[in-house]
N, C-alpha and C positions, 0 to 999 in steps of 0.2 A: 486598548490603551493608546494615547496618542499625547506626543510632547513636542515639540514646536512643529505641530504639523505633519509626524512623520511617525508613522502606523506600524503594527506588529503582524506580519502573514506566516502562519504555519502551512508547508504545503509539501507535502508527500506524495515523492513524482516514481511511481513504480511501472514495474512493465504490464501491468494490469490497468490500473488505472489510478487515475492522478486523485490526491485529497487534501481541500484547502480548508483551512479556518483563519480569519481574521475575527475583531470584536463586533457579536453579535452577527456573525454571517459562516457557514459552513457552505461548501458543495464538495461534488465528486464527479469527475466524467473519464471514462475510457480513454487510457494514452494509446490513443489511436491518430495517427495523420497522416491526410494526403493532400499532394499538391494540387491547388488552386490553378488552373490554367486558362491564361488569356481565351475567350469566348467562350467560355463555360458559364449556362445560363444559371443561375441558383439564390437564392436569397439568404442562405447560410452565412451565419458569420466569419470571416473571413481574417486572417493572421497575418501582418508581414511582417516578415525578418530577414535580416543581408538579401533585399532586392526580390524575396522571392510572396510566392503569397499560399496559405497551408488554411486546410477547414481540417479541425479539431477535436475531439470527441465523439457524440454517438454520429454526428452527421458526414465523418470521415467515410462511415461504415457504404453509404452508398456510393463514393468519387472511384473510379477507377485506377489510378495513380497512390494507391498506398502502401506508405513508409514503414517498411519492415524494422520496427526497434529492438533487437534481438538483444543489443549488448551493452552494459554497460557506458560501453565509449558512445554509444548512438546516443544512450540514453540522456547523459551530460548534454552532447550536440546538442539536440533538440531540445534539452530543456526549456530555454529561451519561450519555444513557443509554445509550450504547453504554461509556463508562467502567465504570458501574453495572455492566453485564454483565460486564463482564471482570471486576471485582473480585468478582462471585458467584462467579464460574469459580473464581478461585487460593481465594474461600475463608478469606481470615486476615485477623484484624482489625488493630490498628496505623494507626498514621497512614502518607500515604506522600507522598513528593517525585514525583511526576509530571512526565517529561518528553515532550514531543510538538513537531509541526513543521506547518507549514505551506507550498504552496509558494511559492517567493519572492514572486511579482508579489502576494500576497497577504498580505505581510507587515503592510500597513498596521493588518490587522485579528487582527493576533496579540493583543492584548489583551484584548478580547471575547472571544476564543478561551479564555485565563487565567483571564479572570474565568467564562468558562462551566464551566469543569472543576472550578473553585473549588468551584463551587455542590454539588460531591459529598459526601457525610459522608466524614471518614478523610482525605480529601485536603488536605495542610499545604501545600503549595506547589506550582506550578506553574512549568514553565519550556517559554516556547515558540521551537523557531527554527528557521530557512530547513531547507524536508524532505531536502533535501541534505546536511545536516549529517549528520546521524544514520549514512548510508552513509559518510561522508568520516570520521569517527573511527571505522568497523567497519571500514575497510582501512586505516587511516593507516599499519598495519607495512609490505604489501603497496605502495602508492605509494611510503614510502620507496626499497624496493630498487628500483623502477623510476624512479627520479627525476621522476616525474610520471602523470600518464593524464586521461583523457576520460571524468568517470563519468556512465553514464547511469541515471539513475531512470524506469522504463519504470512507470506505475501503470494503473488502468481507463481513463481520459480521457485523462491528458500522457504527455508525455514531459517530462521535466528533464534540463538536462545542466548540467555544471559542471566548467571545464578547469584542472586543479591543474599545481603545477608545487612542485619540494623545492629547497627555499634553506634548507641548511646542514642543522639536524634540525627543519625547519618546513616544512608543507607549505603551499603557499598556492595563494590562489584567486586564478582571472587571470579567467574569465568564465562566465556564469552565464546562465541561461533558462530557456523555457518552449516547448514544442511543440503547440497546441492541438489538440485531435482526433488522433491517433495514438497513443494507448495500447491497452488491449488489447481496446478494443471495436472500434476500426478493425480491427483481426482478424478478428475475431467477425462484423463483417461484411462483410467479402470472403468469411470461412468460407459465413457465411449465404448469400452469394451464388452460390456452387458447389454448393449438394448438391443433389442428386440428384431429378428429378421428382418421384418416388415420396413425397418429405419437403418436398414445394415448402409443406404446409404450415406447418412452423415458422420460413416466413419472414417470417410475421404475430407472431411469439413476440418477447418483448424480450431483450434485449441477454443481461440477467442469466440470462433462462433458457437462453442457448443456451451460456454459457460451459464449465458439464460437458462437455457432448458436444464443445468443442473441444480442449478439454485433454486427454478419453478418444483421439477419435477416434472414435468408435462412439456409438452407442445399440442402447435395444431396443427395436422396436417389435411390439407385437401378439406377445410372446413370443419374438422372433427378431434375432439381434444381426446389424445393419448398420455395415458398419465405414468407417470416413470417413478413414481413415490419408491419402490420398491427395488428398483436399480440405483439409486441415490442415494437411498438405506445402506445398501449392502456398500457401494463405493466406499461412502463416507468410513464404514465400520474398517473396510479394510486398510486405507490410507491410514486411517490412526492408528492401526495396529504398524502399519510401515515406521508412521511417525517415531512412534513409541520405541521399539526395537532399535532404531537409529540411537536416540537419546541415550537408550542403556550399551549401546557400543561404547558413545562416544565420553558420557559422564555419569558411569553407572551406579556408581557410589553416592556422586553428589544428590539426583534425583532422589535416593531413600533417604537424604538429609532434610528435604522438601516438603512442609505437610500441605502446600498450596502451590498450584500453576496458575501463572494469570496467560491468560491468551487473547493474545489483541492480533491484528491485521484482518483484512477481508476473509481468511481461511480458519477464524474462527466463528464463522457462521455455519461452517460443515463439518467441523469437527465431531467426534461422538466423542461426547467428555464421560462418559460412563467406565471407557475402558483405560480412562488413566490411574483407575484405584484409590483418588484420593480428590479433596474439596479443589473445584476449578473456579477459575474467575473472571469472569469476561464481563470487562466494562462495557458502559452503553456507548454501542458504536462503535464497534472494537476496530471497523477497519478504520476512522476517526482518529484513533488514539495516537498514533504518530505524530500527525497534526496538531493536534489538540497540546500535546506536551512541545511540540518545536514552538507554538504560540504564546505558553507558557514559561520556556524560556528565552523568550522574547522580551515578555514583557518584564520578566527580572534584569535583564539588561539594562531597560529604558528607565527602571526604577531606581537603578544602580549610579544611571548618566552617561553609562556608558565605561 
């Protein structure tokens, strides 16, 4: 949607990896970056921001010089130019309304976050709000007809949940959190902690690099594919059982209120939904789904005038 000129970007900036939607264009690439350095040969596309210059996504993965985003505060920081990138990617100039999320317990510093995005050429506005939002208006039809659900926002680090409930044609929010540690590195490493002698050494390897090979199941080593179907199995079963057990600490009453979970972010592609006991729901493209609803309410904004 576009109104004098100036466009709606949904764009979900995690410490896994970044996820954009504007109209009729999606991508996603790895918030990975390292610094671009004077006589460094390469054809990669290339970032600048305050004077400096950063390559971006998968092609960070080979520069020498990469940008640990460990925290929150980095992550604001660098925003900018994980934006920058994705606006090289779609390619079209125009101004655009920008919307993105943060998660809750982190709200305080959504402004910093605004003003960091601000700092982009093209970008007219910004809007920042709780990262749950963005999933809660991608299914708002889907909760209707179920008079409620338990969505969980599964990313690299958290878990998020947020327990809705539909009064009349409104869906509202009854409670809200945060799950530290059990996203999809907790995975990653139980995965890590399973394979196989023969691979004991990539268990000096970090979090990010081992993520392919649990999403495949396999690698290749020395020419020859080792398949890990059954390490990945077992991971996945037991993180969800972590999952799980968290949830009934923290709102264990509410969840037997719950006849549906919806599970959006990257970490519901490893989930084992078998051991939640009851119907799950995982939209198409569930790590998408943030995006997809920040783009959404985007464009009820622009329809609004603002």
């Amino acid at each position: 949607m576009e109104v004098d000129g100036m466009k709606v970007l949904g764009i979900d900036i995690g410490f896994g990896q970044v996820k954009v939607v504007s109209e009729d264009f999606s991508l996603k690439f790895p918030s990975q970056i390292a610094q671009f350095l004077e006589g460094e040969l390469s054809d990669v596309p290339v970032v600048q921001h305050n004077g400096m210059q950063y390559v971006v996504g998968e092609e960070a993965t080979v520069f020498r010089h990469k940008l640990s985003i460990s925290t929150v505060e980095l992550l604001i920081k660098y925003s900018p130019v994980l934006l920058k990138r994705a606006l090289m990617e779609i390619g079209e100039g125009g101004e655009y309304l920008v919307v993105s999320g943060l998660p809750p317990r982190f709200r305080h510093l959504g402004e910093g976050f605004s003003e960091a995005l601000q700092t982009v050429e093209d970008v007219r506005r910004v809007l920042v709000v709780p990262q749950g939002a963005g999933i809660l208006e991608d299914v708002k039809d889907y909760l209707r007809s179920q008079g409620g659900a338990l969505i969980l926002d599964i990313g690299f680090n958290t878990v998020d949940f947020l327990s809705v409930r539909v009064k009349g044609n409104d869906v509202v929010k009854e409670r809200g959190g945060t799950i530290e540690g059990l996203g999809v590195k907790s995975a990653v490493e139980i995965f890590r902690s399973l394979l196989p002698a023969e691979l004991g050494f990539l268990r000096n390897e970090p979090y990010v690099f081992l993520v392919p090979y649990f999403a495949k199941g396999r690698l290749v080593l020395a020419g020859k594919e080792v398949f890990l179907q059954e390490e990945k199995a077992k991971a996945s079963k037991l993180w969800t059982e972590q999952i799980y057990l968290r949830l009934q600490e923290e709102i264990g009453e509410l969840i037997k209120s719950k006849p549906v979970f919806v599970i959006a972010g990257g970490g519901a592609y490893f989930l084992d939904r078998s051991l939640f006991e009851r119907e799950v729901y995982i939209p198409v493209q569930p790590d998408f789904s943030n995006a997809r609803g920040y783009y959404k309410l985007g464009q009820g904004i622009i329809r609004k005038g603002f």
